[in-house]
N, C-alpha and C positions, 0 to 999 in steps of 0.2 A: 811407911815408904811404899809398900806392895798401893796400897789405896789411895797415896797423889799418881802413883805411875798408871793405875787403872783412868784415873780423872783424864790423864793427861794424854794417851791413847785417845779417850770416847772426844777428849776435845779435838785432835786430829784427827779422827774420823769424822767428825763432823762440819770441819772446816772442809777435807778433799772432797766432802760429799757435795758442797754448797759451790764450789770449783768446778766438779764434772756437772753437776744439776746448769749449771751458768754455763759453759761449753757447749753443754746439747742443744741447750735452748736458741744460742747464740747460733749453732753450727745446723740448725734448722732454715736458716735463709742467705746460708752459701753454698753457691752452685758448683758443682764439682767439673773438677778440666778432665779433657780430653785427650788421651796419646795420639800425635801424629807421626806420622813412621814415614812418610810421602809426601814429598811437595811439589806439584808441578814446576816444571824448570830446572830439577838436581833430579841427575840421574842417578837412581840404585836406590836404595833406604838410606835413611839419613842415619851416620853413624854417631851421633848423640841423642838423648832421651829431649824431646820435644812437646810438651803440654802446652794445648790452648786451652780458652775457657773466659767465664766472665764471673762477677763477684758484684753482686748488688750493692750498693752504698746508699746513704744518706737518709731524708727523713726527718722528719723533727724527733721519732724517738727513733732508736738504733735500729730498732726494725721494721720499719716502714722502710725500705727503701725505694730511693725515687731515680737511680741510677744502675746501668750498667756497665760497668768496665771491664773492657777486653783487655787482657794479659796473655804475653808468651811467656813462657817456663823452660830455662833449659838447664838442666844438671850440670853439674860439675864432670869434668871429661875425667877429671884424676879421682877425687874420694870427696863423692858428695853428702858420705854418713859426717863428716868431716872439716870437708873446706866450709869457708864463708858463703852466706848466702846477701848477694847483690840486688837492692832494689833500683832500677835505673831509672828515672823521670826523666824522661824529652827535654827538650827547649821550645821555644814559643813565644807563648804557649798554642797548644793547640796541635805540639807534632807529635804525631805517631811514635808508638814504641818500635814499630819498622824500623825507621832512623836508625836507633841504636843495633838492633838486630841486622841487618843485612847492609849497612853504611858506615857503624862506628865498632862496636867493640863484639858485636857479636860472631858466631861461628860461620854466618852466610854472606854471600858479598853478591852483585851481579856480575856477569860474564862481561867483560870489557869487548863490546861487539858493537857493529852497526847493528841497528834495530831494524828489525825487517819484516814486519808488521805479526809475529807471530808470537809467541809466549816469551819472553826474555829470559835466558838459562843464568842458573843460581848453579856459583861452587864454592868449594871450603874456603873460608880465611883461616890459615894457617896460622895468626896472632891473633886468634879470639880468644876473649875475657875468661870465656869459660875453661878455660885448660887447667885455671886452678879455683875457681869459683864457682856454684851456680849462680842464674842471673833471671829477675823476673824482669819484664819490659812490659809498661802497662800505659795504655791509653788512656790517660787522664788531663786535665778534665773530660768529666762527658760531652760528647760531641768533637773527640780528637779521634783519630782512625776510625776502632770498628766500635767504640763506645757510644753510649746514647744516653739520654735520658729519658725519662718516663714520664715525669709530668712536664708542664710549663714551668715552674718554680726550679725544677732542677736544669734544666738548661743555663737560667742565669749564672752566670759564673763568676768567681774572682778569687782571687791569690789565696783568700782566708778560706773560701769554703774545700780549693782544690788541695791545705793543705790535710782539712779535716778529713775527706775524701779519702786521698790516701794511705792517710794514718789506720782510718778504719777499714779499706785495703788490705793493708798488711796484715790485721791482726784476722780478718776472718779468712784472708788464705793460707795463713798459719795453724788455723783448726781444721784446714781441712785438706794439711797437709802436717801432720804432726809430727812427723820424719825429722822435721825441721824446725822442729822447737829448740832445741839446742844449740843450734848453728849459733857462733856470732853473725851478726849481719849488721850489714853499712849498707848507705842511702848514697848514692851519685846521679851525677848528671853535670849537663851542661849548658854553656848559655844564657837563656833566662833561668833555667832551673837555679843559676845563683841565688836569686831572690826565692824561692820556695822551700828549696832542699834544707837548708839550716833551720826553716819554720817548723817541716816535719820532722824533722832529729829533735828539738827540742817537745814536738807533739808529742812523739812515743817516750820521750825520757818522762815527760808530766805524765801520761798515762801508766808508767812503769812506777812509779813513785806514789801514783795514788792509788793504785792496786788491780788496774785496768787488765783483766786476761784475755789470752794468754800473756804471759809475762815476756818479753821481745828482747834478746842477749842482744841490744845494740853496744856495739862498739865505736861506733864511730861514721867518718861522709869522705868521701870526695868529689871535687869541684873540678873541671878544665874550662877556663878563659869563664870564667863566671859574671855576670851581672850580677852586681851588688847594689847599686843607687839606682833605681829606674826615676829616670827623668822624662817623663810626661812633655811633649810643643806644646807650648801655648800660642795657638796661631790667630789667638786675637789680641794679641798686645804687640807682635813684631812680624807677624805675617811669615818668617822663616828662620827656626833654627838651625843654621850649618853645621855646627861644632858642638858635640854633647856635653864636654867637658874640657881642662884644661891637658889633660893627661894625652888625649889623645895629639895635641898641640906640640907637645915634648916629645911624644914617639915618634911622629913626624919629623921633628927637625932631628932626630937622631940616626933615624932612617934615611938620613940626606934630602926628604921627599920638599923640605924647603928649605929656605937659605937661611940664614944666621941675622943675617938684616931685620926678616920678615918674622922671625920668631920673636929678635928682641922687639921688637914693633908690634905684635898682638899683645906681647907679657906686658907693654907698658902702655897703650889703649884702649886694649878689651879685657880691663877689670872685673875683677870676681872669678868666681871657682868656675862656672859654666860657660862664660863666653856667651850671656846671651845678649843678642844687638839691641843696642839702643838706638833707635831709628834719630835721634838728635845728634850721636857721635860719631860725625861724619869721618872722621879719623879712623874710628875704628873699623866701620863699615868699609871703608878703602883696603882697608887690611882684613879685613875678612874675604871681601869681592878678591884680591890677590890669591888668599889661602884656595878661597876654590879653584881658580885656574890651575892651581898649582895638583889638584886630586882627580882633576880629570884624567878620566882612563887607569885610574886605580880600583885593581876588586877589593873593598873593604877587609874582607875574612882572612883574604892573605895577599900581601900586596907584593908577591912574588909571580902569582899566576893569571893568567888573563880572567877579563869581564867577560862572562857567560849570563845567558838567560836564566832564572831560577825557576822552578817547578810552582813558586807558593805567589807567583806573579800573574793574577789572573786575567789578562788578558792572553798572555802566554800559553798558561794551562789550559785554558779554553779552546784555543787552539789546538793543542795535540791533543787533546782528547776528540775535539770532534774530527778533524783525518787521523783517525787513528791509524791505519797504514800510512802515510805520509812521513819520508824520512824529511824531510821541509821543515815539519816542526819541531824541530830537535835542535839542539844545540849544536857544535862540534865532537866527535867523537873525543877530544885531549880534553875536553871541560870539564870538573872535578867534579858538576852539577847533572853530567849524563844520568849518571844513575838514577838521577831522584827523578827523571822522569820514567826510565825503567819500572820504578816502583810504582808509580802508579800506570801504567800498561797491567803489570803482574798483579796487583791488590785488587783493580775492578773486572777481571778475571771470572766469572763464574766456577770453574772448574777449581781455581785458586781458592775460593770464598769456599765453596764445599769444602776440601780437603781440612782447611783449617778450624772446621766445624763453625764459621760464620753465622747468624742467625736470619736470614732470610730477610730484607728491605732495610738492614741496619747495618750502616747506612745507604741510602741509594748510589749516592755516589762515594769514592773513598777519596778523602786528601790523602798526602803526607804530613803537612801542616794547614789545616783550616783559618789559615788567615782572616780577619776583619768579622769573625765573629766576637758579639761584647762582651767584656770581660772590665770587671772590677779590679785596677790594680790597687787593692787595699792595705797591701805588705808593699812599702817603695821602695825600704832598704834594710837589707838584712843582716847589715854588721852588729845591731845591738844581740842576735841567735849566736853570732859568733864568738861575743863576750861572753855568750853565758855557758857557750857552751863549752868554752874554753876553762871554767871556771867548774866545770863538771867533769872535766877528766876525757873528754871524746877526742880519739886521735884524728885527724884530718888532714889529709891530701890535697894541696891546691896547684894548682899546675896551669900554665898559660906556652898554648904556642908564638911563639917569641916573633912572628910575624902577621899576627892579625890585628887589625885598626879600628875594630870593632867593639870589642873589651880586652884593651892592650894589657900586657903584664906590667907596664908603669902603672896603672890604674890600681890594679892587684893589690903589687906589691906596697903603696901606700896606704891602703885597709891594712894589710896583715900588719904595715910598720905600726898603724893607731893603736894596735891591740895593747902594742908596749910591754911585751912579752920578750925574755932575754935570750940571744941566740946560745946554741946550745952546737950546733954543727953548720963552721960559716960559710961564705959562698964560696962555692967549691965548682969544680965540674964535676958531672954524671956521664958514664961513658954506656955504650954498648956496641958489641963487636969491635972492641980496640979501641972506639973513636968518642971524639966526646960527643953526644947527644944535649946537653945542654946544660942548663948551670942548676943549684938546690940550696939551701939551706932550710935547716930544723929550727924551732924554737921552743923552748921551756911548757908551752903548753899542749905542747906534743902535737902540733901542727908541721905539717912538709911544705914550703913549697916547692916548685920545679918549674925552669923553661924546659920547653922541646925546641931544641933547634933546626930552625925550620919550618916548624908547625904552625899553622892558620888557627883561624877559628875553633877548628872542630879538629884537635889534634892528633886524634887516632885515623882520621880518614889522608890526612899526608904524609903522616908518621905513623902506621900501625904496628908495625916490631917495634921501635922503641918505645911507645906507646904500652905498650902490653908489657916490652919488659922493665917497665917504672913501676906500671900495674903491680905483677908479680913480687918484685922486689920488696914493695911497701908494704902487699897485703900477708905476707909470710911470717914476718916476727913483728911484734908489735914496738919493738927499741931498735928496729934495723934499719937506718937509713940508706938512701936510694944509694 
């Protein structure tokens, strides 16, 4: 006995040794972040822990890399030996992890002000994510915010390489942040991020599985108003598609925004699941030509609030940034879109770019979202990630604000219904502060979803208290519903 127990010792030693020998080597071509304590625009030091930094990726082998990705890091406000750790991917693709940081769930928001040609003031959001999580926010793909790439080969981009990218991300900021090897941690986002976020949850679960270190305590994702199907124009076969899908066609007529005539009238002429026109059925196309009249002067994202100019509209952009003093090019002060040109005022910033420890000409200029650069959509849908991943045990969060036209919660809810998973907790309402907030139901595969009532697009920037307290709610017990 003394002599298998000796065996069996010298054998784990030799296995931790071949573990730390692969860590080192590994942890030899990640760059270590930086504390920031100050950020132009928020007055005083910032009273949460703030890491910038970048983390090499890609390569044909693991260490070559041919990219760099800038990451924000903020601690958890409560017990960050502790709570979850959040990786957040953008939408897009192509946006900034700003977005999420100082727009959607993070601790910094902009000062609701006229802009007056000077540094735009940053203060607390009171419902940021972090009060029970930390969260990293990382510019991916290369070539989104302050990220780059290094060669020509890594620039090209597409759905498969950004979700390899990130995967290997995470694990070499995980070595070189080792505090946080044990944390559970979930992958969110939103948006496009529907289509990538469930690629990378199933990347680290196959790299966990086949022995990849460090070893990643994932738990589980969350989704709000996700892209699931990306559907591609084809603008040489019909010259214009209207309508992405039929869903969106049903939210509509639910939403009163058409009449009952004109809905039965599309369901029984413009066959198939897409609605895409047939330039020979003439029928149909009259009833299409109708449907638009009828969305004029509706903003997509939430079609509660007015049509505002967007920041990722480049002749727009182009605009405010060259009068940069010019209140002209701006939107209205009530447009939920203010901000996002705020952000880029504050990100091409010099004084900004130092503090954040920035790398000097990367990039010249900063989007928020780099639109129209090319990108491979090689993942078009990502429900067969969600079978599988359902079938692995990962809890998940889906959540739609219940007035964007964009990626409606009809839409949603017909994925989660294909799953054919059996409810478990049915639809109900979800209150906060007394009131209902919007409706939920669980299923057997330990999937949530939720409306936010009232919620656009981007449901924490219309809803950020309820938003944060779904957040909270879900990510506390792992059997607790909202």
């Amino acid at each position: 006995m003394a002599r298998l127990s000796s065996q069996h010792s010298m054998w784990l030693y030799d296995i931790l040794l071949l573990i730390v020998l692969e860590l080192y080597i590994f942890s030899k071509f990640v760059t270590s972040g930086k504390q920031v304590q100050f950020l132009p625009g928020f007055h005083g030091q910032l009273p949460f822990t703030l890491e910038t930094g970048y983390v090499g990726v890609g390569g044909e082998m693991e260490q070559e890399e041919d990219a760099e990705l800038f990451y924000y890091f903020i601690e958890s406000e409560n017990n960050p030996k502790e709570d979850p750790l959040l990786l957040w991917i953008p939408g897009g693709p192509y946006c900034s992890g700003i977005t999420g940081l100082v727009h959607e769930i993070g601790p910094l928001a902009f000062k609701k002000e006229e802009y007056n040609g000077s540094l735009p003031n940053l203060v607390l959001r009171p419902e940021s994510w972090t009060k029970v999580s930390s969260i990293i926010f990382v510019d991916t793909p290369a070539n989104t915010g302050f990220s780059y790439p290094k060669t020509e080969r890594a620039a090209q981009q597409s759905t498969t390489k950004l979700v390899q990218r990130t995967h290997q991300f995470l694990r070499k900021w995980l070595i070189n942040h080792p505090t946080f090897l044990s944390n559970e941690v979930y992958i969110g986002g939103d948006s496009y991020a529907g289509i990538p976020v469930p690629a990378i949850v199933q990347e680290i679960s196959n790299g966990n599985e086949g022995g990849v270190q460090p070893w990643i305590n994932l738990k589980g994702y969350l989704l709000g108003n996700p892209l699931t199907l990306f559907v591609e124009p084809d603008v040489t076969k019909r010259g214009d598609v209207l309508i992405r899908n039929k869903y969106a066609i049903s939210f509509n007529h639910g939403m009163g925004l058409i009449s009952d005539e004109l809905y039965t009238s599309l369901r029984k002429n413009c066959k198939g699941e897409h609605y895409i026109i047939d330039p020979a059925n003439v029928i149909c196309l009259r009833d299409i030509q109708s449907y638009q009249k009828t969305m004029l002067g509706i903003n997509l994202p939430h079609i509660l609030e007015p049509v505002c100019e967007s920041d990722d509209d480049p002749p727009i952009r182009r605009r405010s940034l060259t009068f940069f003093n010019s209140r002209l090019s701006l939107p209205p002060l009530s447009c939920p879109t203010y901000a996002y040109f705020l952000s880029d005022f504050w990100a091409n910033d010099d004084i900004v770019r130092k503090a954040q420890h920035i790398r000097k000409g990367y990039p010249r200029e900063w989007k928020r979202c780099n639109t129209g650069l090319p990108f491979q959509h090689d993942i078009r849908n990502s429900f067969q990630y969600h079978v599988n991943l359902s079938k692995r045990g990962y809890r998940s969060l889906i959540y739609s604000g219940d007035h964007d036209m964009e990626v409606t919660f009809v839409e949603t809810q017909a994925w989660i219904r294909s799953l054919n998973y059996s409810i478990i907790d049915d639809w109900r309402q979800w209150y906060f502060n007394g009131q209902v907030a919007g409706y939920t139901r669980t299923y057997s595969n330990r999937m949530t979803f939720a409306t936010v009532k009232g919620g656009g697009h981007i449901a924490p920037m219309n809803k950020p208290a309820e938003c944060f307290a779904m957040f909270r709610r879900w990510i506390s017990k792992s059997n607790t519903p909202l």
